[in-house]
C-alpha positions in Angstrom: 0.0 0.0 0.0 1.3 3.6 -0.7 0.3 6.6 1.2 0.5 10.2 0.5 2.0 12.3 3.2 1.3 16.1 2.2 0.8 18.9 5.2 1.1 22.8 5.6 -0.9 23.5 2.2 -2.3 26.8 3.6 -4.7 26.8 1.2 -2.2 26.2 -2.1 -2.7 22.8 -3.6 0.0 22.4 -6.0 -0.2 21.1 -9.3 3.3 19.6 -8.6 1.8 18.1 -5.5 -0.9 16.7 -7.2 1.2 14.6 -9.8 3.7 13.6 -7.4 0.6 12.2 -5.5 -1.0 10.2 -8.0 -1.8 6.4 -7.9 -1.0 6.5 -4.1 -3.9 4.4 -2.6 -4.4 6.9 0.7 -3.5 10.4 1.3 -2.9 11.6 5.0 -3.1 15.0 5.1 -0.9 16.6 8.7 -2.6 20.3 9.0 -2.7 23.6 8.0 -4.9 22.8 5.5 -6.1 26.5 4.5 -9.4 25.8 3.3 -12.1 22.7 2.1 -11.2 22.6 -1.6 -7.4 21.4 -0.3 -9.6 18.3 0.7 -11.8 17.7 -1.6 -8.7 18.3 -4.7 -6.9 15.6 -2.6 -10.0 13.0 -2.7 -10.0 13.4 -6.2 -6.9 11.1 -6.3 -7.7 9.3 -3.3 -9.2 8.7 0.3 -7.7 11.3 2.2 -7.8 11.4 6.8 -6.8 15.0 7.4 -6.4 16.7 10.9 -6.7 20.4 11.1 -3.2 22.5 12.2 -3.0 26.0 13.8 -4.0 27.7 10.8 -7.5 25.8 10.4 -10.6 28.2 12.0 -14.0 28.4 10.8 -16.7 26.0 10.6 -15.1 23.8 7.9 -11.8 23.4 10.4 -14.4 21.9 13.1 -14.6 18.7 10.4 -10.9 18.1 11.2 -9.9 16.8 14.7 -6.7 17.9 16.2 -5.4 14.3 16.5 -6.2 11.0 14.4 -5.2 7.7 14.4 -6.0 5.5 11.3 -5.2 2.0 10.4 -3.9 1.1 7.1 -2.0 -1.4 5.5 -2.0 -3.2 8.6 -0.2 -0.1 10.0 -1.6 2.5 13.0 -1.0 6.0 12.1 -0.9 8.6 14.3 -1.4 12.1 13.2 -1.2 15.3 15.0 0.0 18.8 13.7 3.3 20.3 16.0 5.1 17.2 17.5 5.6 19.4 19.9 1.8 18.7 21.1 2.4 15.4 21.1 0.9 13.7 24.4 0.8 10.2 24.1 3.6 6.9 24.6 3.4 5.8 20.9 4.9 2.7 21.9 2.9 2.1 23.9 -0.1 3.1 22.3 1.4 0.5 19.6 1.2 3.1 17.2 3.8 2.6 14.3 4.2 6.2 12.2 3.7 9.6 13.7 3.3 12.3 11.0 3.3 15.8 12.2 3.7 18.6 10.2 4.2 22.4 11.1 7.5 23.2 11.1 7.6 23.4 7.1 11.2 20.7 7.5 10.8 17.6 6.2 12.6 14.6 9.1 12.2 10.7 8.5 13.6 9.3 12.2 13.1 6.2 14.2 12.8 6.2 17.9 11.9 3.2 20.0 10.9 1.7 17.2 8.1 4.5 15.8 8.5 5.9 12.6 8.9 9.8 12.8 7.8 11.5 9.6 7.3 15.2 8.9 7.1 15.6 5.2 7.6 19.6 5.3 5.1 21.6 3.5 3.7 21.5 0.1 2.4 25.0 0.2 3.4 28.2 -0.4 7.4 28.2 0.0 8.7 29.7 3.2 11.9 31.1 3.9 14.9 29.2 2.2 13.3 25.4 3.2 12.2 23.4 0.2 8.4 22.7 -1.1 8.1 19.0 0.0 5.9 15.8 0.4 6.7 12.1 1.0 5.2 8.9 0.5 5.1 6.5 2.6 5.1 2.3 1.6 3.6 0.2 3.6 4.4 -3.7 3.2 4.7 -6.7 5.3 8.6 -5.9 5.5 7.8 -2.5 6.6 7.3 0.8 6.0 9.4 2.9 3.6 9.2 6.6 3.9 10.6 8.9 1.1 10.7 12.7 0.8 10.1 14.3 -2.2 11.3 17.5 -3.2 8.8 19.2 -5.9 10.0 20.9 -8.6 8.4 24.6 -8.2 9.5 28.3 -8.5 9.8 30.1 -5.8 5.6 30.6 -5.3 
């Protein structure tokens, strides 16, 4: 199974973004959405779990929890926005991938035997750090994170 791991859109869903994200079989979407039409462009490709991030207000936000977990591939999932937030023992929790966002840097790390992925953000470019998403393979050997770096002006 191959997920899509996009966050920090603020409202800018890329058309780079969109082609890197094609034939994935589950988007997971991290926060800072910007606005609905993120969501609904995403579920055009596939089944998309979002979770709304700082940025998120309004009546449309309230859709979005703050925190998600969601099983696929035979994988748990945890979502939440700022990592920083984070409240729970994943390990204990027997969770297996966090994805955060927030921070706009993508990280792929493994503590204690959780998968720690931020894939940056795929929105408007901020500062010097690059426009970014990753995918994220799920198999019965394991999961295989990759960044990717989309190939964008400076928008």
């Amino acid at each position: 199974m191959l997920i899509g791991v996009i966050s920090d859109t603020h409202g800018l869903l890329r058309p780079e973004a969109v082609q890197r994200l094609a034939g994935v079989d589950h988007i997971v979407h991290a926060g800072d959405i910007g606005r609905p039409e993120i969501v609904d462009g995403l579920a055009r490709i596939a089944p998309v779990t979002a979770i709304r991030g700082n940025v998120d207000h309004g009546g449309w936000a309230a859709a979005y929890p703050e925190t998600r977990t969601v099983d696929l591939g035979g994988r748990r999932i945890y979502l939440l926005h700022d990592l920083n937030a984070l409240r729970i023992d994943p390990a204990a929790e027997e969770i297996d991938a966090v994805v955060s966002g927030h921070s706009h840097q993508p990280r792929i790390a493994t503590v204690g035997g959780v998968l720690y992925l931020n894939p940056g953000s795929a929105g408007p470019r901020r500062f010097s750090l690059p426009v970014t998403l990753a995918t994220l393979e799920l198999s019965g050997d394991g999961m295989r994170p990759v960044l990717h770096e989309l190939p964008v002006g400076a928008g």
